[in-house]
N, C-alpha and C positions, 0 to 999 in steps of 0.2 A: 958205689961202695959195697965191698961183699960184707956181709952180716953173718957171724958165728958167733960160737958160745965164748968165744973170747972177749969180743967186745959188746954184746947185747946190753950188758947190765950199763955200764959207761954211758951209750947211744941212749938206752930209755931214758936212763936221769940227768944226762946232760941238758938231751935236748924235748924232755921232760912230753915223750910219747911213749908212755904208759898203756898197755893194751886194755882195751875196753871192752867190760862182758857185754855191755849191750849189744855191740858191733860183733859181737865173737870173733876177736882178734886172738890170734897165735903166730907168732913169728915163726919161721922158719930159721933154723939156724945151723945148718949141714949143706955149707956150700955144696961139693959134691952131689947130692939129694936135688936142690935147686937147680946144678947145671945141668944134670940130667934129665929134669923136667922139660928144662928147656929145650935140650939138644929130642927131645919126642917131638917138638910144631914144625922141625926139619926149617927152618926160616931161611928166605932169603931176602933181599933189601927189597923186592917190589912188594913185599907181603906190608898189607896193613891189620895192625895186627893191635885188640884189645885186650888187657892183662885188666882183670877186674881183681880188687881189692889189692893192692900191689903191697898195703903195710911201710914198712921200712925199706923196701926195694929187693927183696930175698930174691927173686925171678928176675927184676926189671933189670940188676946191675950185670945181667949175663944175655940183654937184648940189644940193651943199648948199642946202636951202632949196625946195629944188624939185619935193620926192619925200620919201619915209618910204624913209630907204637904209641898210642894211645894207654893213659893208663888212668883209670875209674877207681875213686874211692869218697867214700861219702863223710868221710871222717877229715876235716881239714885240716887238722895237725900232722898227718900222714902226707897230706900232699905239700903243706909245708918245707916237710923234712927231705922229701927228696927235691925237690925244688932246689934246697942247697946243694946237693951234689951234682943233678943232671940237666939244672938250668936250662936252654931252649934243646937240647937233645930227646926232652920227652914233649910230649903233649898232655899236660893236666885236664883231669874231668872230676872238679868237686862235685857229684849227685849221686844218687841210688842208680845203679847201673837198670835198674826195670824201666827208668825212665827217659833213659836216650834209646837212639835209635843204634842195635847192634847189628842192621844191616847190611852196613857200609864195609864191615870186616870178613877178611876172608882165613883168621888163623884168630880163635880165641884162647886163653889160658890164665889160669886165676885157681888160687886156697881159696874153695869160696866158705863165706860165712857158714858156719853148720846148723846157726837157728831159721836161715830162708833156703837149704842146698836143694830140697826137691822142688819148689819153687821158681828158686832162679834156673834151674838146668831145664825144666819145662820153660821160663820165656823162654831162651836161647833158642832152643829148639823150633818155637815157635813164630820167633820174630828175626833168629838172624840167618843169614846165607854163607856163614863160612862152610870151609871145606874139611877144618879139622879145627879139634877142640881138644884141649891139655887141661883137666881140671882136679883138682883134689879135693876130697869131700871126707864124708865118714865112713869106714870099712861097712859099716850098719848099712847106712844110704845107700851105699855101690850094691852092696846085696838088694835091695829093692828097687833099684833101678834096671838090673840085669837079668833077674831070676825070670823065667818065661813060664813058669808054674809054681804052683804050691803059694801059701799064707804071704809071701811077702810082693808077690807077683801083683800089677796093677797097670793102670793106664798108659803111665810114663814109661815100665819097661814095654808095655807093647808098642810103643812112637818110637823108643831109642832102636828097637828090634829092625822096626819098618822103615825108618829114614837114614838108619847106615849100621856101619859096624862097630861093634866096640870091645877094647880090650885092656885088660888089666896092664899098667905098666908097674905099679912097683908099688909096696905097703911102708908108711912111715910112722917109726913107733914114735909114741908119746914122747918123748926125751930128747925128738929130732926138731921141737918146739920151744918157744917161751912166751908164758907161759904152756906147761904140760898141760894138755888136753887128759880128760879122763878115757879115751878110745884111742883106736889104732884109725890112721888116717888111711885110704887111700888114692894112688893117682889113678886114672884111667885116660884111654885119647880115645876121642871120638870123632870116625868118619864119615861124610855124607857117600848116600848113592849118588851119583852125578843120575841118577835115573828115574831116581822114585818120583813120582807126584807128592809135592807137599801138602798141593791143597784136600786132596783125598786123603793123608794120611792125618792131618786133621781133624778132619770130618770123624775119622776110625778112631781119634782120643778122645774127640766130645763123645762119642758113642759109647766107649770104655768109661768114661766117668759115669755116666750113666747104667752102665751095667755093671759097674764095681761099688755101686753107694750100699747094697743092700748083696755082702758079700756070698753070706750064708743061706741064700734063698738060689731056686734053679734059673738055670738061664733063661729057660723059658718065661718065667713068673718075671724076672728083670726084664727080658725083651718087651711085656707088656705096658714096665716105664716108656720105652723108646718109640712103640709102633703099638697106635691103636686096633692094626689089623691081626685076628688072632690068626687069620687063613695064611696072610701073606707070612707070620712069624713060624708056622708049622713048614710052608712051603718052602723055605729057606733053610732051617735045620736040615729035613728030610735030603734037600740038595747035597747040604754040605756031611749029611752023615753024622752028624752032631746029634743025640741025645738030648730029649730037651730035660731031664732031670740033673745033667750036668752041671755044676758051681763058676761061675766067670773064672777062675783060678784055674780051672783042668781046659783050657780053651787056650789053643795057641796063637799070636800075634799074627802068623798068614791065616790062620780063621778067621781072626777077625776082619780082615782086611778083605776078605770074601763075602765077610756078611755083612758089613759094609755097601759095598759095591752091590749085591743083591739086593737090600732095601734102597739103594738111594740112586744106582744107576741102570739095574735092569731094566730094560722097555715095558 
């Protein structure tokens, strides 16, 4: 069933799914906006493909049919509701999507909650093997996921950097919701390198949370969280030409991912 600002208010109090702050639910209600999200996972029928938080079905009524789709929502009067409309054409998943296994999918897309979005984009990242990812989050968030320097730059954009590419699709004002969010949403898709090592780029995020706990101190003085050798931490800047008075914030995601590889795989 497509869901717009015509029939929203009807749908909620009918069938009495009220969005809930806890969940940080916002409907989406700009068909157009939805189909276009969708038409970004480029879907065909072998794709298995997980829509987390699916709500009222804003996304899911522009899949169906289209794909073998799982859809995740932890909220069961959500999975209720579409239940009435898409009956065995979906596949229902009442749990917190952190705790199934998002392996099996090779196209994920989801409005994800904006109180767990750096969270949850870091499991994904971490736990699942698709090939591309449609997600919408906070215009706020997407800036600290992407920024590869400066105050908002962190672990997460240096893993989204290093395990594929990512690009802005489209910005969705408050009013394209119900309830209106107080910010501007954005989409993004995100693609894997079919190339990268995961397990290495891993290893380069637990490193980066470690050298981003203590933002304002030099890299060097953080390298001493990471590696108790002072010789080996001098020998590896020196290599890489890096400064050790530098801030984790002025260090770019292929740095990292060389120094990395210098502490952990050098002979």
């Amino acid at each position: 069933m497509e869901i717009n600002r015509t029939n929203i208010n009807e749908l909620v109090n009918k069938c009495n799914v009220r969005p809930d702050k806890d969940y940080g639910q916002n409907f989406l209600i700009e068909p157009l906006i939805s189909e276009r999200i969708v038409a970004a996972l480029e879907l065909n029928k072998e794709d298995k493909v997980l829509e987390i938080g699916p709500g009222l079905g804003s996304l899911t009524h522009f899949m169906v049919g289209k794909c073998d789709l799982d859809v995740c929502d932890i909220d069961s009067r959500m999975i209720d509701f579409l239940k009435i409309f898409y009956k065995e054409d979906v596949n229902y998943i009442l749990n917190d999507v952190r705790k199934i296994d998002v392996s099996k999918y090779n196209k994920i897309i989801g409005n994800l909650p904006y109180n767990i979005t750096t969270e949850l984009v870091a499991f994904l990242l971490l736990n699942s093997e698709a090939s591309k990812m449609v997600l919408m989050c906070q215009s706020e968030a997407f800036a600290r996921f992407f920024e590869i320097s400066g105050e908002k730059y962190g672990p997460l954009g240096v893993m989204l950097h290093l395990l594929g590419e990512s690009k802005k699709l489209l910005t969705v004002k408050p009013g394209s919701f119900y309830p209106a969010p107080k910010c501007d949403s954005c989409v993004f898709v995100f693609s894997y390198r079919p190339v990268c090592d995961r397990e290495i780029i891993l290893g380069v995020y637990k490193m980066c949370k470690t050298l981003f706990l203590n933002r304002r101190k030099t890299i060097f003085n953080n390298l001493k969280n990471y590696s108790n050798d002072v010789d080996k931490i001098n020998e590896v800047l020196n290599k890489l030409g890096i400064e050790g008075n530098k801030r984790p914030e002025n260090i770019s995601p292929n740095e990292y991912l060389e120094m990395y590889r210098l502490f952990n795989l050098s002979k």
